[in-house]
N, C-alpha and C positions, 0 to 999 in steps of 0.2 A: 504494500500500500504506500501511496506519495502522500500523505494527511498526516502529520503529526497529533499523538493526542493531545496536546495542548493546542491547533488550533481546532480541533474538533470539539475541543470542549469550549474554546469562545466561540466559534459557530452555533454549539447550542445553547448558549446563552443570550446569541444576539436573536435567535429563534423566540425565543420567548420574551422579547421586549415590547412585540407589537404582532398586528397581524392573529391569524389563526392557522395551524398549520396540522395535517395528519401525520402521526407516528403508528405506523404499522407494525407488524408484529412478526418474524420474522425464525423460526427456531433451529435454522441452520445456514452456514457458510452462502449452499444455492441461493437458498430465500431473500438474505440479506445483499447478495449478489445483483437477483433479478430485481429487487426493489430498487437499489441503485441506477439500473440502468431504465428505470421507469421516469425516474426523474423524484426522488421523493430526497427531503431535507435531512433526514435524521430517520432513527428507528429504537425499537425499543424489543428486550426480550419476552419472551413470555413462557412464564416459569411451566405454566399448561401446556403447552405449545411443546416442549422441551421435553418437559413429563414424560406423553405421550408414544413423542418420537423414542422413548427408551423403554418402552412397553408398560410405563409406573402410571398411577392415578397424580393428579396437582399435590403439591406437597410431599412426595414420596422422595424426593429428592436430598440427598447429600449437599454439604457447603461445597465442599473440596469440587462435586460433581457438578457444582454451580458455576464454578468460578474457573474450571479448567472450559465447559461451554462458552463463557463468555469470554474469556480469553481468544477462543476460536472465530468467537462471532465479532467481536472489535477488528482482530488481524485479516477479515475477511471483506473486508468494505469501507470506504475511504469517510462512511458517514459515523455521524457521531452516534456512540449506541446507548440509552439509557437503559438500565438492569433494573429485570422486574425484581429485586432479590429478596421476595417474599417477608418474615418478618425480623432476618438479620439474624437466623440460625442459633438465636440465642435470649435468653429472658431476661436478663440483667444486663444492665448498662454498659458496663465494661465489657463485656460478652458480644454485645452488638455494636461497638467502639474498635475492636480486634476485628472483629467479621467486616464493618466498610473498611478497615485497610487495606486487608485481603482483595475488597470487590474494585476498590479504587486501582488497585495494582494492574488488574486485569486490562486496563487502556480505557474502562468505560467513562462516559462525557456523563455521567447522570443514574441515580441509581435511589430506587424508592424502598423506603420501610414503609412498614405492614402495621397496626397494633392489636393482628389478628393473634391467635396464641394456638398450642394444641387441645384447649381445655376444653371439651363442647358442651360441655355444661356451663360455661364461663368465658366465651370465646374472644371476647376483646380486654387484652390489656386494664390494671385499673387504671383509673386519668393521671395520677401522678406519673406511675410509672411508665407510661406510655409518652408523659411527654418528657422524662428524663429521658429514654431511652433516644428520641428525635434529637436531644440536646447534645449526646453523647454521639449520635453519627454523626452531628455537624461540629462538635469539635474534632474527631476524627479525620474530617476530610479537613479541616484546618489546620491541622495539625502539620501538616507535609505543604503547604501550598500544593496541591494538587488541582484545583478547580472545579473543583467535578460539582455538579449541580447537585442537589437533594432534594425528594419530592418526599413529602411523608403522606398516607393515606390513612385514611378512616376508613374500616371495613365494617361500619354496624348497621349499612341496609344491605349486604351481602349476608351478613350474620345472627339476625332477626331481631336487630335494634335498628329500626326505621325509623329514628327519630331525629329528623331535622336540626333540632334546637340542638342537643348534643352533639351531631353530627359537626356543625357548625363550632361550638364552644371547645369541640378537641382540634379542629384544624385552624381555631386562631393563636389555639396554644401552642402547636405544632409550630405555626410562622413565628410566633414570638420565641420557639426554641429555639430558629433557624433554617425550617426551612425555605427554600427557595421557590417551589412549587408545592401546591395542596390537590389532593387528588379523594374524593368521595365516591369508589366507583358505585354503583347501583341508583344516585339519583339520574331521574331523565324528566322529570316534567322542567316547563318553562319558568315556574315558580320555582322550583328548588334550585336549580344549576342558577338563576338569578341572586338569585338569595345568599349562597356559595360566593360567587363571583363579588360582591357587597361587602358580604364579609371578611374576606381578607385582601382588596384591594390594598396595594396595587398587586401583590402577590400573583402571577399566571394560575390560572387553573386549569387543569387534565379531566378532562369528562370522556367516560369510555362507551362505546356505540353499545348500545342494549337492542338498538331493532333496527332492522334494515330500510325502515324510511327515512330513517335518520341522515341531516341534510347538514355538509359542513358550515353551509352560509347561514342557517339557521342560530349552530353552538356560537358562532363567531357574531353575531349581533344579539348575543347574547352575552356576550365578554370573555367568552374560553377561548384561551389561548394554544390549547394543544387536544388534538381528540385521538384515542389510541383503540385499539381494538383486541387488546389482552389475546384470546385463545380463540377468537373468532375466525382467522385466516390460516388456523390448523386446521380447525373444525370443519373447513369449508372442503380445504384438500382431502380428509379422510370422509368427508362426504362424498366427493366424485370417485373414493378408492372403492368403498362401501359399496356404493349405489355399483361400479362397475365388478364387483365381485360377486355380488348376490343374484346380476342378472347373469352372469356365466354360471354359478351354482345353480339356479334355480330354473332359466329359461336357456342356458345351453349358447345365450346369443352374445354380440358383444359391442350391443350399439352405443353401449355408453363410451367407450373407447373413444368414439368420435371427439369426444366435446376436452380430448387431451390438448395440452399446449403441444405446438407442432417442435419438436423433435429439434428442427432444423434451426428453429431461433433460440431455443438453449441451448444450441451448439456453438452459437453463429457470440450469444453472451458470454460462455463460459472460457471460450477458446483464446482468449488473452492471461487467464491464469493456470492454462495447462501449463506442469514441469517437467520441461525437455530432461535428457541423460543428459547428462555430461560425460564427452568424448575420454575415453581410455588412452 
């Protein structure tokens, strides 16, 4: 790659000063390849997406297994990559302080904590320690001059706390930790992502597509700054895999084949990173 990570990481920062912009989701070297040559600003991992490709459910995933992928997905694409890295592989502060140096190391421009937990009786962080833990990634990437952006997210309309007003009250705590972006995935009414956006101005906010009517010029006069698509653009590929498996299992035939990418333009993409032998 010709990109250094430092200026991929103020490329994504001057991303998020203005505008509206999509960060897709990408869960390997290809992906991140063919999004590049789509024309897109930046990208972002997704920890589902990843999962998946390694036959595990969301979360099933190692640190080390995290952070060796994104290591592959930064060296792969000259765009800046922000890491979904779940909730920082760790419950205490100092735990998840060690874990972003780790994630920072790996070349990423940008990298989001979770205050999700494995407790499913108990599944979000309590409020203090969730925002020590925010305070603790962002001294971490301070620590090094590294640059690297920080998104911290609120997971409690994913986790059956749809409650707005908390929603809201832990991601201004979040920006008053430090970070740099707030991310609530599961609101999508016009009220809520409004409401979001209000309250931690001038702060960027990350809204992630819940439905496929979902209109970028919509988020954007709305005041989001970034719209991502978490495990949506996995999901889509192991739907054309699925849908064309079961029609050869089941009906013998193989017209979903049709509707592949032609062969010849992922060839025509990839064919500046094939590695030639070198001459004996």
């Amino acid at each position: 790659m010709t990109v250094s990570v430092a200026q991929k990481r103020a490329d994504f920062f001057k991303l998020h000063e203005s505008g509206c912009f999509v960060l897709p989701n990408p869960w390997d070297a290809g992906g991140a390849r063919l999004l590049q040559s789509l024309g897109f600003k930046a990208l972002a991992s997704t920890s589902a997406g990843f999962a998946w490709s390694m036959g595990r459910s969301d979360y099933g995933l190692k640190c080390d297994e995290l952070l060796a992928h994104l290591t592959a997905l930064c060296a792969a694409s000259d765009l800046p990559v922000n890491a979904d890295f779940e909730s920082g592989f760790a419950d205490d502060p100092d735990g998840v302080a060690a874990n972003v140096r780790k994630c920072v190391a790996t070349g990423v421009a940008g990298l989001s904590i979770e205050n999700r937990n494995s407790d499913a009786a108990k599944p979000l962080y309590d409020f203090a320690l969730s925002v020590e833990r925010i305070r603790a990634a962002r001294e971490a990437i301070d620590a090094d001059k590294s640059g690297a952006l920080l998104v911290a997210r609120c997971e409690g309309f994913l986790t059956g706390e749809a409650d707005l007003d908390m929603t809201i009250k832990r991601l201004v705590a979040f920006s008053e930790a430090g970070a740099d972006c707030l991310y609530a995935p599961g609101i999508h009414s016009k009220e809520q992502i409004s409401a979001v956006v209000k309250a931690v101005a001038p702060k960027p906010v990350n809204v992630l597509v819940l439905t496929p009517d979902t209109m970028v010029a919509d988020l954007a006069a709305l005041g989001v700054r970034r719209v991502s698509l978490g495990g949506h653009l996995a999901r889509a590929a192991w739907g054309g895999f699925m849908r064309a498996a079961k029609e050869m299992l089941e009906q013998g035939t193989f017209t979903e084949l049709a509707n592949g990418y032609p062969g010849k333009e992922l060839q025509t993409v990839f064919a500046p990173y094939v590695v030639r032998p070198s001459a004996s």
